[in-house]
N, C-alpha and C positions, 0 to 999 in steps of 0.2 A: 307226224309220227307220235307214238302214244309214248305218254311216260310210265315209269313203272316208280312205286314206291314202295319199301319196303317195313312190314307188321310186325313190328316184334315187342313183347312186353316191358322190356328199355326202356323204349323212347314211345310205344302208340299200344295202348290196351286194345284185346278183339272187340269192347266196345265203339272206339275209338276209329277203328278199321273199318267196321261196321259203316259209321256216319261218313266216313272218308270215302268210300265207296258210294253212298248215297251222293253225295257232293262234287265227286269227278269220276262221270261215269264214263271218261273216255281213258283213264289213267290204269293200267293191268298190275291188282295187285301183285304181291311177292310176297312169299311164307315165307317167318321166320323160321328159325327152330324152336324158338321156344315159343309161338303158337303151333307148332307139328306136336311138338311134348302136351303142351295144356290138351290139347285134343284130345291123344291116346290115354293120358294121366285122370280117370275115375275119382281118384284122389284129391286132384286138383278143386272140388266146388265150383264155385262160379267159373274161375276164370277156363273150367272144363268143360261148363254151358256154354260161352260166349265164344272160346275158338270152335266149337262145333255147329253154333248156329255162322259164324263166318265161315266155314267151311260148307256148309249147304248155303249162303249166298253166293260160294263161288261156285260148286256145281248149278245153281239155278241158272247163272248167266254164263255161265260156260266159259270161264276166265280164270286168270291167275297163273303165277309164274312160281317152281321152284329151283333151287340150284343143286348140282352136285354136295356142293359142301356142305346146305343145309343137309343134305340125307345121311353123310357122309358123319355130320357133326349130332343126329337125332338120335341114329343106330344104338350108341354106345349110351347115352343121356335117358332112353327108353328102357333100355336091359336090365341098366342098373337101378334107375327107381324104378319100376314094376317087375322087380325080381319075386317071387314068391315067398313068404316065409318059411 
């Protein structure tokens, strides 16, 4: 059975995720949400290159896992920093 581990800036940078990935390629990642924010978030600089080149390693290999609550918990996290001025 595969294990699944899960990406969040906490505890494992999308650099981090990146090499983790390279290293157990039988293991299906899991999006945080706050790699789902660095991704949408422009704002964000690096760490808004590096959830986004993780997230085109996970469409490359056609992998990765999210949850309700990550979506649940992004929604509201998203709205309010990229509100418009």
């Amino acid at each position: 059975m595969s294990s699944v581990k899960a990406f969040g800036l906490g505890a494992t940078s999308p650099s981090r995720a990146k090499s983790f990935m390279s290293d157990n390629a039988s293991a299906i990642p899991f999006v945080d949400t706050n790699i789902l924010v660095y991704a949408h978030d422009a704002d964000e600089g690096v760490k808004h290159l590096q959830a986004g080149e993780f997230f085109s390693q996970l469409r490359e290999r056609r992998t990765g896992a999210i949850s309700t609550q990550v979506l649940q918990e992004f929604y509201p996290t998203i709205t309010r920093r990229c509100r418009p001025s």
